[in-house]
VEXBA-468585 format. One record per residue (C-alpha): x, y negated, z negated; residue in one letter; residue number from 1. Coordinates in Angstrom, 3 decimals, m for minus. Last residue first. Layout:
<nodes>
         c1         c2         c3   type   seq
          X          Y          Z      A   NUM
...
</nodes>
This chain:
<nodes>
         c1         c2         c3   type   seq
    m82.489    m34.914    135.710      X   290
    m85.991    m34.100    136.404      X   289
    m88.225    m36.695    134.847      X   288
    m86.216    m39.841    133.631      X   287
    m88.073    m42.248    135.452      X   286
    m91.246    m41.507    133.572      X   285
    m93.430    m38.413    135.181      X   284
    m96.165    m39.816    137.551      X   283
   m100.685    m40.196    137.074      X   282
   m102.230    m40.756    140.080      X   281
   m102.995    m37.376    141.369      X   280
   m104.458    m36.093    137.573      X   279
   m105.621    m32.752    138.266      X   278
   m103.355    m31.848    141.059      X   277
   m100.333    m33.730    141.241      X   276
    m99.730    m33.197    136.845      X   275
   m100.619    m29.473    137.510      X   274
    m97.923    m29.638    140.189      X   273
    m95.454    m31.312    138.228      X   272
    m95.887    m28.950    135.170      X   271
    m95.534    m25.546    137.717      X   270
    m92.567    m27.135    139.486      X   269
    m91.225    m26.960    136.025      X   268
    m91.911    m23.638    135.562      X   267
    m90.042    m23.136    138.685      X   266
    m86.988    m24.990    137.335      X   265
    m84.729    m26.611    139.275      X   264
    m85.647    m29.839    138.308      X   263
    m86.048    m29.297    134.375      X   262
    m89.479    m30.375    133.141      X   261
    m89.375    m32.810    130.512      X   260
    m91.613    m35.267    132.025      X   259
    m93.372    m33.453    133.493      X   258
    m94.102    m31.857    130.089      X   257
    m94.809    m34.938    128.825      X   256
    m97.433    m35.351    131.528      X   255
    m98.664    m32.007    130.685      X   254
    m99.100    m33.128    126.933      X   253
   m100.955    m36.275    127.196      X   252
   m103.302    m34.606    129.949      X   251
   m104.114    m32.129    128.332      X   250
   m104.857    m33.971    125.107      X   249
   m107.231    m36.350    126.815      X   248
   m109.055    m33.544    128.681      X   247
   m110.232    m31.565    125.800      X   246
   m112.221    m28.870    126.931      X   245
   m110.669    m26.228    125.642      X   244
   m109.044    m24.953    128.581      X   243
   m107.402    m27.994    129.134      X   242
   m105.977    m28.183    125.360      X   241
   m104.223    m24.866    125.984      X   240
   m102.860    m25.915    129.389      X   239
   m101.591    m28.764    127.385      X   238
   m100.241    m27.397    124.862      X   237
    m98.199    m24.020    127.316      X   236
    m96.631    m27.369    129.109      X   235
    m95.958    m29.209    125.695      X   234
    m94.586    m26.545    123.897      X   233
    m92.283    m24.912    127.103      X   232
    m91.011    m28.532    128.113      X   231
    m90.687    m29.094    123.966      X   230
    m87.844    m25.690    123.840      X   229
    m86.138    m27.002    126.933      X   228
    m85.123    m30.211    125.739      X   227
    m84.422    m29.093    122.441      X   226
    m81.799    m26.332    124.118      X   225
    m80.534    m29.553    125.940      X   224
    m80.358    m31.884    122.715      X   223
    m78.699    m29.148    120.719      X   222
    m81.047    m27.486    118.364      X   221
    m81.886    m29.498    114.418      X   220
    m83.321    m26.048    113.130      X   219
    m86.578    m26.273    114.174      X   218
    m88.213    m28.672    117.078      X   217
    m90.123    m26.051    118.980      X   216
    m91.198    m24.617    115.841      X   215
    m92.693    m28.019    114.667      X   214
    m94.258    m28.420    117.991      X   213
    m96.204    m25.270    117.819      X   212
    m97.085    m25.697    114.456      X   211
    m98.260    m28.886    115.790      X   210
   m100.501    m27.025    118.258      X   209
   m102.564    m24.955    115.190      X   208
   m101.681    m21.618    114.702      X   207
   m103.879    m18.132    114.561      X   206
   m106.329    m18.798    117.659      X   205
   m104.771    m16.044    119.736      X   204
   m104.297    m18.533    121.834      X   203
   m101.840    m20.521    119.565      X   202
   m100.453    m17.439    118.385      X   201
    m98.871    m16.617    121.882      X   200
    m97.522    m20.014    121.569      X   199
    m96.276    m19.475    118.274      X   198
    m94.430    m16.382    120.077      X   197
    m92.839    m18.304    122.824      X   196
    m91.701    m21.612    121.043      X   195
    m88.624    m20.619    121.062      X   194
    m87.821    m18.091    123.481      X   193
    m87.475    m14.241    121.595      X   192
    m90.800    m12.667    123.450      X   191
    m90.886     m9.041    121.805      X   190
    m94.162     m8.775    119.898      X   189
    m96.940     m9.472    122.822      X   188
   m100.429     m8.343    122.641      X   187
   m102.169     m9.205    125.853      X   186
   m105.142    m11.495    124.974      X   185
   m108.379     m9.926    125.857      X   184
   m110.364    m10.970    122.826      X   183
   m108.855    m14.371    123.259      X   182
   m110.199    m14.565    127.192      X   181
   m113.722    m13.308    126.052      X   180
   m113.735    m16.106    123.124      X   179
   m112.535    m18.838    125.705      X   178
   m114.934    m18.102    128.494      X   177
   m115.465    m15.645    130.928      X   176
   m113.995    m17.196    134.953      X   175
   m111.797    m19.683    133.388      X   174
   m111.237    m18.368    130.050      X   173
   m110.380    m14.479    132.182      X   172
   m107.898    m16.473    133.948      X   171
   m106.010    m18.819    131.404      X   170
   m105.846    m15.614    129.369      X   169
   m103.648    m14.120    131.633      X   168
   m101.795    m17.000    132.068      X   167
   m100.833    m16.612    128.512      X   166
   m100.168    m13.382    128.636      X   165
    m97.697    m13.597    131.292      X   164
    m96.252    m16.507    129.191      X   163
    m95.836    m14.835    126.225      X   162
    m93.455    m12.255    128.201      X   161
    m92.829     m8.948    126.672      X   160
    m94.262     m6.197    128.912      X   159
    m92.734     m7.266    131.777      X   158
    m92.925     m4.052    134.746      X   157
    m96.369     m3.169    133.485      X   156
    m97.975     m6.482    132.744      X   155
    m97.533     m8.021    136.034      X   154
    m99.737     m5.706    136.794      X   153
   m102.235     m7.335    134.039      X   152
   m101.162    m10.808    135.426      X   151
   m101.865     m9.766    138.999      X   150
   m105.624     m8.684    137.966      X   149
   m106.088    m11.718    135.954      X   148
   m105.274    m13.575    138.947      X   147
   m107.639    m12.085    140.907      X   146
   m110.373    m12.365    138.859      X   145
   m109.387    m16.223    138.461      X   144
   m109.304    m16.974    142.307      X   143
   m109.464    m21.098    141.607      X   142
   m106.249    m21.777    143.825      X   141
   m104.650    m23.097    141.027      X   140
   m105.509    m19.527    138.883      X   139
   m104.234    m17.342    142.242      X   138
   m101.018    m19.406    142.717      X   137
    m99.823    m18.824    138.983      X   136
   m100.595    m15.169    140.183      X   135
    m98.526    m15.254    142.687      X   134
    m95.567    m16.863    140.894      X   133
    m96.043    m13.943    138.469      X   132
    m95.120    m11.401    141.513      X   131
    m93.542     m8.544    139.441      X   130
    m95.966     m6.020    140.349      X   129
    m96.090     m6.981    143.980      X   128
    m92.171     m6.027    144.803      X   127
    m93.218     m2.757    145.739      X   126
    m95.437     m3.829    148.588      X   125
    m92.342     m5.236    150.258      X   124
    m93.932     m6.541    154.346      X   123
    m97.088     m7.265    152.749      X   122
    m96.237     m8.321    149.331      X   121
    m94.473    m11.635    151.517      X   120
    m97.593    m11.763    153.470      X   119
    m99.651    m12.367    150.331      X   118
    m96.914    m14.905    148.518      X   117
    m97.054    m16.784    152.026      X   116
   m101.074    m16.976    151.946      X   115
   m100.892    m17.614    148.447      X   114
    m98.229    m20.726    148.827      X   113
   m100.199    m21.995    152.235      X   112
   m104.154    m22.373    149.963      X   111
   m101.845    m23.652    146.675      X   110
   m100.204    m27.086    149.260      X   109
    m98.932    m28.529    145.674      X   108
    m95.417    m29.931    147.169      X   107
    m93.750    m27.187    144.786      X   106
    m96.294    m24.242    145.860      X   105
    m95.357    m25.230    149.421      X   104
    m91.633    m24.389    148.344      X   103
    m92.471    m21.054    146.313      X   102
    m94.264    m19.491    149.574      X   101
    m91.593    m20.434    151.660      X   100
    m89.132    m18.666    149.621      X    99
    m91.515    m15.550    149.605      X    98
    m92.351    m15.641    153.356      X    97
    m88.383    m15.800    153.937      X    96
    m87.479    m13.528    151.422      X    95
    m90.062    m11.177    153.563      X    94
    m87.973    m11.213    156.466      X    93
    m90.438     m9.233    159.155      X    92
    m91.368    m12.698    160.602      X    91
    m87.585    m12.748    162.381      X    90
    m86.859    m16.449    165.047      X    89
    m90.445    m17.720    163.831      X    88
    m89.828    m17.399    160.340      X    87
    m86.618    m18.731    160.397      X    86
    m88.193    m21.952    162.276      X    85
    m90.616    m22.485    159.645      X    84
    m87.871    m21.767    156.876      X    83
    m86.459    m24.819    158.369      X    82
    m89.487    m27.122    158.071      X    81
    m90.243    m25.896    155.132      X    80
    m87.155    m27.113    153.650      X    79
    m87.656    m30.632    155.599      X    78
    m90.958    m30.632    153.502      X    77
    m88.848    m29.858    150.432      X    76
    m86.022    m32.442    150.635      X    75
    m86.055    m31.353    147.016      X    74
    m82.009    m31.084    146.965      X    73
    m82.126    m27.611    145.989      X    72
    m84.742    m27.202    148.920      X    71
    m82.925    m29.010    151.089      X    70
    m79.338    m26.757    150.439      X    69
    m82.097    m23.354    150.431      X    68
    m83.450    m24.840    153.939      X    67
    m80.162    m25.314    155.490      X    66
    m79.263    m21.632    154.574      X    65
    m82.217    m20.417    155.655      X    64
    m81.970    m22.215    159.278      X    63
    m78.175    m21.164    159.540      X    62
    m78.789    m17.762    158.669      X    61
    m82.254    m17.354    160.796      X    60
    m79.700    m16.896    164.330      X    59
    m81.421    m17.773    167.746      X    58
    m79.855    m21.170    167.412      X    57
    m76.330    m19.471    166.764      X    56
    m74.024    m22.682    167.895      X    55
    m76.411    m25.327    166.919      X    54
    m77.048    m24.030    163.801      X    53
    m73.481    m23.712    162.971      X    52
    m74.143    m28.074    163.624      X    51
    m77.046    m28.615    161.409      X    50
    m75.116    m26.423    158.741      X    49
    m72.543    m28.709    158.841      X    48
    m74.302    m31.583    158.896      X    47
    m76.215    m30.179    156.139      X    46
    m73.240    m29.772    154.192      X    45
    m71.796    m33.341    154.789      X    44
    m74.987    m34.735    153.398      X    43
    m74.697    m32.727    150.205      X    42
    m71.014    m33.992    149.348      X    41
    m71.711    m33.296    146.088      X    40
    m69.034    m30.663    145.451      X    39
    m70.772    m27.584    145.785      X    38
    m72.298    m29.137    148.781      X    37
    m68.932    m29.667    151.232      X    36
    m67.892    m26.311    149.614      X    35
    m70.995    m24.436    150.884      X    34
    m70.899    m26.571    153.979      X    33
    m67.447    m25.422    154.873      X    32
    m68.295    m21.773    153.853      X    31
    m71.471    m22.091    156.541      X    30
    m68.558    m24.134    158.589      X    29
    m66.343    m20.802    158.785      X    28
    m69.310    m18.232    159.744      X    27
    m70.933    m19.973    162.559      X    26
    m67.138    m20.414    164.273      X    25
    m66.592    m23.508    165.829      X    24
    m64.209    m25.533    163.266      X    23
    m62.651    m28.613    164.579      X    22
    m59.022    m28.511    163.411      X    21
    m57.880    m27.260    166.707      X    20
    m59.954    m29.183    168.224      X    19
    m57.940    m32.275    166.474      X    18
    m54.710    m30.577    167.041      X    17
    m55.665    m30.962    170.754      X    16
    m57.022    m34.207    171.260      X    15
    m53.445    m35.378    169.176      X    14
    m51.201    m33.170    171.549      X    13
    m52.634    m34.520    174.662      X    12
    m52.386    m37.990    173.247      X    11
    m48.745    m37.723    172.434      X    10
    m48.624    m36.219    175.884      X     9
    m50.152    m39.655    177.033      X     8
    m47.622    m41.533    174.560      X     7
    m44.955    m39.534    176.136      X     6
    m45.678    m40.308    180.072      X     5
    m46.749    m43.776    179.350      X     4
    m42.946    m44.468    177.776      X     3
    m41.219    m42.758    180.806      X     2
    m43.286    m44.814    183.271      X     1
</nodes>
């Protein structure tokens, strides 16, 4: 009797230091999850956040922070998913719209991104000058005017970004023609990325694409800089070919671009997506994204 007796205390004691150890709080297994994902254990995190969740259901921090672990982990319908449930628990949190917004533009749904990017202007109107995603969104969704227009405000609050006036010129091509689109090129002098400014030159119709490549490649960079350097030649190449007309070279170079594109990236996204949308059964090689 004596011997049951202490091994059911023993028991008692052993239920209890595990509760004990069981974190409840919302607060403590967010941090737990942040750790748990920080180093690698990524399903532990959302387990974690699946189960703070649970406690504060009417609560958007557990359902954003679950979606910004998925998202990062490009579980990005399941992403959506969550910021779905954020949005309908506060629709007057326009980080929510926005991240939204950038997460359907990454599974190629352009018609949900714009409405998102819209609603997310909506609720901050001052943040609608430095919305280039939006206007990436505009020129897939075919809405070149409008584009053009969100590139030129874009304009005011970046006045040194090759790609801006790039995309730009992507617009007024599509909906004027190539010679109206370079005589409207936004003059740009202060972009230092390599390739940026032989890109810029490129449109302007002053280089050729392999000097393009060549100064992508310059001055023996380390591989990840390198890396980086052809993802920008090859993506801005093969939008430039597009417009062009010629199809071949656009599509050699966008796939490469894929290819290249770094994962958590958004111009990267923007490669992939182009790749999904005007060539759907074309794939980056197996080394894509790491």
């Amino acid at each position: 009797m004596q011997l049951i007796f202490a091994l059911t205390a023993l028991s008692l004691l052993t239920v209890r230091a595990l509760v004990a150890a069981e974190p409840v709080n919302f607060q403590e297994l967010q941090n737990q999850a942040r750790t748990a994902y920080t180093s690698g254990k990524r399903d532990e995190a959302l387990r974690l956040l699946t189960q703070a969740i649970a406690i504060e259901p009417k609560s958007t921090r557990g359902y954003l922070a679950r979606a910004g672990f998925r998202e990062a982990n490009r579980e990005l319908t399941e992403a959506i998913a969550d910021y779905d449930e954020a949005i309908k628990l506060d629709p007057r949190l326009g980080a929510t719209w926005q991240s939204r917004g950038s997460t359907h533009f990454k599974l190629g749904h352009i018609k949900e991104s714009l409405a998102d990017f819209d609603k997310f202007i909506e609720l901050a109107p001052p943040q609608a000058p430095h919305h280039w995603q939006r206007g990436i969104a505009l020129y897939y969704a075919g809405k070149f005017a409008e584009g053009r227009k969100q590139f030129e405000l874009h304009q005011t609050v970046n006045p040194n970004d090759v790609e801006n006036a790039v995309w730009h010129f992507l617009c007024v091509a599509r909906a004027d023609g190539v010679d109206k689109a370079r005589a409207a090129l936004i003059p740009i002098k202060g972009d230092s990325r390599v390739p940026m400014m032989e890109v810029h030159a490129l449109f302007a119709g002053k280089l050729k694409p392999d000097d393009v490549l060549k100064a992508a490649s310059a001055g023996d960079p380390p591989p990840a800089v390198l890396n980086r350097q052809l993802f920008y030649a090859h993506l801005y190449l093969g939008l430039y070919f597009e417009v062009s007309g010629n199809d071949a070279q656009a599509r050699e170079h966008i796939t490469k671009a894929a290819t290249l594109a770094p994962a958590a990236d958004y111009m990267g996204d923007v490669a992939r997506v182009h790749l999904q949308l005007r060539w759907p059964k074309d794939k980056p090689s197996s080394k894509a994204n790491k």
